[in-house]
C-alpha positions as CSV (number, residue, x, y, z in Angstrom):
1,X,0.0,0.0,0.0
2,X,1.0,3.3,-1.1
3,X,0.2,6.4,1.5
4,X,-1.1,9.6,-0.3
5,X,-0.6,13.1,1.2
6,X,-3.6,15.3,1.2
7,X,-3.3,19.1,1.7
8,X,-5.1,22.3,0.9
9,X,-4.4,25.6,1.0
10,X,-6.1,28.9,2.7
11,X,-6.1,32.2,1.0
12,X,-8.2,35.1,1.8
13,X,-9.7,38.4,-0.5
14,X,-9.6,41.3,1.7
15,X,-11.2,44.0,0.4
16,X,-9.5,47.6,0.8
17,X,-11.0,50.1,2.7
18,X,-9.9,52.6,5.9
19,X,-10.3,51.4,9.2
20,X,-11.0,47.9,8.6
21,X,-14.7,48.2,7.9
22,X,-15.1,45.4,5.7
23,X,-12.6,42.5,6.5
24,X,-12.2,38.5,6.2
25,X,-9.5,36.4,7.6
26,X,-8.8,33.3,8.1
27,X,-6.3,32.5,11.2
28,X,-5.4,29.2,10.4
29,X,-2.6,28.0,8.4
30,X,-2.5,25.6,5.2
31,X,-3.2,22.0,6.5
32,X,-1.6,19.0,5.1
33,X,-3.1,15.4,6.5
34,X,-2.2,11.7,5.7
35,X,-4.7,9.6,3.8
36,X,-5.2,6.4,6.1
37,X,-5.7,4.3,3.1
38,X,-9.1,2.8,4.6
39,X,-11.9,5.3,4.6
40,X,-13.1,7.0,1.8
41,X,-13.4,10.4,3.2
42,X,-10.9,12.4,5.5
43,X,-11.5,15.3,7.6
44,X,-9.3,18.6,7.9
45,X,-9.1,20.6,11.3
46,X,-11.4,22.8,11.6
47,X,-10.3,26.3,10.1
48,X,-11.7,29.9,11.6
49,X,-12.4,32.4,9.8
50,X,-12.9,36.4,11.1
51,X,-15.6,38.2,9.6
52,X,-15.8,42.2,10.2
53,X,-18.4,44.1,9.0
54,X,-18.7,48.3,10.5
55,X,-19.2,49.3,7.0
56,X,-22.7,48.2,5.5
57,X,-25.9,48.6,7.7
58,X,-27.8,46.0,5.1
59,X,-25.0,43.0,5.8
60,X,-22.5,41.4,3.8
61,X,-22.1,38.4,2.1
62,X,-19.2,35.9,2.8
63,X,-18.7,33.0,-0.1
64,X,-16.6,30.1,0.9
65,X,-15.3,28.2,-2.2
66,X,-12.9,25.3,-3.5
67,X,-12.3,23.2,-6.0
68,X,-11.8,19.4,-6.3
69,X,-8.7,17.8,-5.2
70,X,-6.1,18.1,-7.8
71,X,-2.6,15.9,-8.1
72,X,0.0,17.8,-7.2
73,X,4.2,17.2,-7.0
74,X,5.1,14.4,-9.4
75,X,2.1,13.5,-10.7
76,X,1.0,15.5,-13.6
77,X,-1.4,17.9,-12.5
78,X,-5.1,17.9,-13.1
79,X,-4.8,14.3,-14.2
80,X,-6.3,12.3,-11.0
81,X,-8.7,14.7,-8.8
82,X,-10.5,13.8,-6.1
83,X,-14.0,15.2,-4.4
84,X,-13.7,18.2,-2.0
85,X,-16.3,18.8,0.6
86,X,-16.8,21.9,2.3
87,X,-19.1,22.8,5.6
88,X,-19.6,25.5,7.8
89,X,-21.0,26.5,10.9
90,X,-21.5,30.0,13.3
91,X,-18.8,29.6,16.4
92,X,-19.9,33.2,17.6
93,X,-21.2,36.1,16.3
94,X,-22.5,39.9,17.6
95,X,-25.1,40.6,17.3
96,X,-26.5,37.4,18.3
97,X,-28.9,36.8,15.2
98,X,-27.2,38.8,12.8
99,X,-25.4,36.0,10.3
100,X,-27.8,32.9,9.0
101,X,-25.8,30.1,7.0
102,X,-27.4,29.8,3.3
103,X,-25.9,26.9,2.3
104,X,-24.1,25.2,5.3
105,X,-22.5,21.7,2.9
106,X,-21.4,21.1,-0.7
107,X,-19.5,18.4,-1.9
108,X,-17.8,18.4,-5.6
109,X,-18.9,15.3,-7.8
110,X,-16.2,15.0,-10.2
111,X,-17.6,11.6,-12.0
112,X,-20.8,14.4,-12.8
113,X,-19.0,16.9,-13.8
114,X,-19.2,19.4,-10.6
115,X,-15.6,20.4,-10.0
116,X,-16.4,23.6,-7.0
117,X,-17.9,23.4,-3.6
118,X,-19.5,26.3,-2.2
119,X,-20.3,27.4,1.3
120,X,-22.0,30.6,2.1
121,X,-23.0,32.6,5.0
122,X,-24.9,36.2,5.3
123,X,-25.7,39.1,7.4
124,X,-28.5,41.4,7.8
125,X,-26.1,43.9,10.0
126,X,-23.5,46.1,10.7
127,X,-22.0,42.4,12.9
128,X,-18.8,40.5,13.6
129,X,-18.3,36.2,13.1
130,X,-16.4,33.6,13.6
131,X,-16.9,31.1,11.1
132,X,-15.8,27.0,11.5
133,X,-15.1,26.0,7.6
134,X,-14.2,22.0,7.8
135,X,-12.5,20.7,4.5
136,X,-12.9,16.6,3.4
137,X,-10.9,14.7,0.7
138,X,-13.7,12.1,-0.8
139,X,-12.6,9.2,-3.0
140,X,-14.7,9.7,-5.7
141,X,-17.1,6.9,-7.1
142,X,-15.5,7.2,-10.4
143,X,-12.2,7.9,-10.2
144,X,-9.5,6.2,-7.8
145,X,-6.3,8.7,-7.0
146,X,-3.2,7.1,-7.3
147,X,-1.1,7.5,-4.3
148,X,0.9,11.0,-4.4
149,X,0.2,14.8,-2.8
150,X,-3.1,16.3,-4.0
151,X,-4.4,19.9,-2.9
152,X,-7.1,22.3,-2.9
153,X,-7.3,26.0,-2.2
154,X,-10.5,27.2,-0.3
155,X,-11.1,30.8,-0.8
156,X,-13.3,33.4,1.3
157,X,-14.7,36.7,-0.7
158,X,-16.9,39.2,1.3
159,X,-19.1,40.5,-0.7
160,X,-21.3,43.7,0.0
161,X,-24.6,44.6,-1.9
């Protein structure tokens, strides 16, 4: 048996205004794990994400995305992918009832053509949030990665109306 290495990366978009009125961040750092070679999915720590919001009184929009596991390293890349899952949950926010998740799970289907997961969240506020995003590497039904590093970016965009 051959051990894969799963990782995935975090990147943030920050918009750019004065004073930090509109901000996301994620304070976690890039996560690598160890497939176990038995169970089709694996599960990433937790990563948590800061939302900051003094700028828009009618809330703010934060998109959570990422695309199926590529190969990465030796193998070529792009040629063996895997299914990404993304979820998300509320750790805290202020004010209490200010942020409602839209769409709390999404899993890629490669063997169907779906290749993103999104994961969305949205305020009604001027508010603050912490946000739990969990990543998981699925073996798809179709497609069997060969053993090597595959990797993933998720990506967080705040968006305002």
């Amino acid at each position: 048996m051959q051990a894969g290495i799963v990782l995935f990366f975090v990147f943030t978009v920050m918009p750019c205004c004065q004073g930090q009125q509109l901000g996301i961040r994620c304070r976690d750092k890039n996560q690598e794990i160890i497939h176990d070679l038995i169970h089709d999915q694996q599960f990433f720590k937790e990563v948590q994400w800061d939302i900051h919001n003094s700028f828009q009184n009618q809330g703010v929009a934060v998109i959570w995305t990422a695309e199926a596991f590529q190969s990465a390293g030796s193998l070529p890349r792009g040629n063996s992918l895997a299914d990404t899952g993304l979820s998300v949950r509320i750790q805290n926010s202020g004010p209490k009832d200010a942020w409602q998740i839209s769409q709390q799970t999404d899993i890629t289907d490669i063997a169907k053509g779906d290749k993103s997961a999104m994961v969305s969240a949205v305020s009604n506020q001027f508010s603050e949030a912490t946000f739990g995003i969990t990543v998981m590497f699925r073996r798809s039904a179709n497609v069997i990665p060969v053993a090597g590093r595959y990797e993933t970016l998720l990506i967080g965009t705040l968006a305002a109306p």
